[in-house]
N, C-alpha and C positions, 0 to 999 in steps of 0.2 A: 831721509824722507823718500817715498815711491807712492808712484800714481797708475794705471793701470790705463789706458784707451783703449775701447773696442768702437769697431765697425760694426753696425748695426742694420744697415741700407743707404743704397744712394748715397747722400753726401752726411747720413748721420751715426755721430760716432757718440759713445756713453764713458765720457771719464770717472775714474774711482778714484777716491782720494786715498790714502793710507791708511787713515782714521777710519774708514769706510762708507763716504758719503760718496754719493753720485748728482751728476750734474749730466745733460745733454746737450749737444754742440749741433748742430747742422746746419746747412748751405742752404742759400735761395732754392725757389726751382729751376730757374736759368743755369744754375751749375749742377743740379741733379738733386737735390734736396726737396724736404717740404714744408721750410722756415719752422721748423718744432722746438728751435731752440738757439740760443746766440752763437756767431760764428765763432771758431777759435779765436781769433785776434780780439776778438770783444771780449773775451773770458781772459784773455792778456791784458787788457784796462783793465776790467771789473775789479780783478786780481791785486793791480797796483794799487786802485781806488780802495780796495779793503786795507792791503797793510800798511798805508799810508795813515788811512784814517784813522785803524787801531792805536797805530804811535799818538796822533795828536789826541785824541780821547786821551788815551792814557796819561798822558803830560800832564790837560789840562784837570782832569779828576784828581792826580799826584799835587796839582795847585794849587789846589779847593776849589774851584771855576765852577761855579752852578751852571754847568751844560744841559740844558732840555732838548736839543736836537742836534745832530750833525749830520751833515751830506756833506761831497766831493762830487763836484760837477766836471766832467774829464771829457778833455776836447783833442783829439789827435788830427793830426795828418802822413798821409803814405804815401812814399816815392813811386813815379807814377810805372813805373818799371819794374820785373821780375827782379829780388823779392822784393816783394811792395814792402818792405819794413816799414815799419815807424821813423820820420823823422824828425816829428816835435810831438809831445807833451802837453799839454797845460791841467794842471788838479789846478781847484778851484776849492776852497772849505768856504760853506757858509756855515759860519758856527750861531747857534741861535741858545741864549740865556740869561739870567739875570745878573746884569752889571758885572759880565764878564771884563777882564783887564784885556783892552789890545796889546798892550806888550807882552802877555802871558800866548795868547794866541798866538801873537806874531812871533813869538820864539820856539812853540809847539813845532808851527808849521816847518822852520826854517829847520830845526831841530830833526825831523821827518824826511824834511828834502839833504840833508848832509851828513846824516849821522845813522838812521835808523831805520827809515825804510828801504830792507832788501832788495824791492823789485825795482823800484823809481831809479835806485844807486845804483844796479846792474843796468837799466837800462838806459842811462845815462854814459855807463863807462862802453857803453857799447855805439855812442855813437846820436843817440836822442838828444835831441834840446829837450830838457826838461826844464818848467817853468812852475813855480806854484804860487799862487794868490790867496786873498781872505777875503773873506766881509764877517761882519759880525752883525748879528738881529740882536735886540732888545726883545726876550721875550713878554708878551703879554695875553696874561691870562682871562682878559676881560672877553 
């Protein structure tokens, strides 16, 4: 896998991904930027929130789980000191559909946080508290 980062201006830089997609990252203005796009460290969530989520989708569709929605609600916090790392986690799934099974859910999730998701588990073995939660909606179509 390879990604490319260029510097662009001020505090914004234009990553590529391998596959050839682009994303922009930039800084407040207070650090030289002109907020055009989420910081680095937010594109480090976003990132976990994706391939986390992709695991539990994929489980619960492998389960036959009538899925209509999924989101990952991602809450951190950083050491208040150079490098600010991450030191806790929390993903959150609200899985939303019709007469989903909580136990299917709940073994998706658990499934993601121990087995499958790459970013969550590296950034775990690095030292994060990683934490993950559910809820489950009842979709209605009314």
């Amino acid at each position: 896998m390879k990604a490319t980062v260029k510097w662009t201006d001020g505090a914004m830089f234009v990553g590529e991904s391998g596959s050839g997609h682009a994303v922009v990252m930039d800084g407040s203005a207070d650090l030289g930027g002109r907020n055009l796009g989420p910081r680095p460290m937010e594109m480090l969530l976003i990132g976990t929130g994706g391939c986390s989520t992709y695991d539990v989708l994929g489980m619960l569709k492998k389960s036959r789980q009538n899925v209509v929605d999924c989101q990952v609600e991602i809450e951190a916090e950083r050491a208040d000191a150079v490098p600010a790392v991450f030191t806790r986690i929390n993903l959150h799934f609200v899985v939303t559909g019709v007469k989903l099974k909580e136990n299917q859910v709940k073994r998706a999730v658990e499934l993601s946080a121990e087995k499958y998701c790459s970013a969550s588990i590296m950034l775990g073995a690095a030292g994060v508290e990683m934490t993950h939660s559910y809820e489950i909606r009842e979709f209605d179509a009314g």
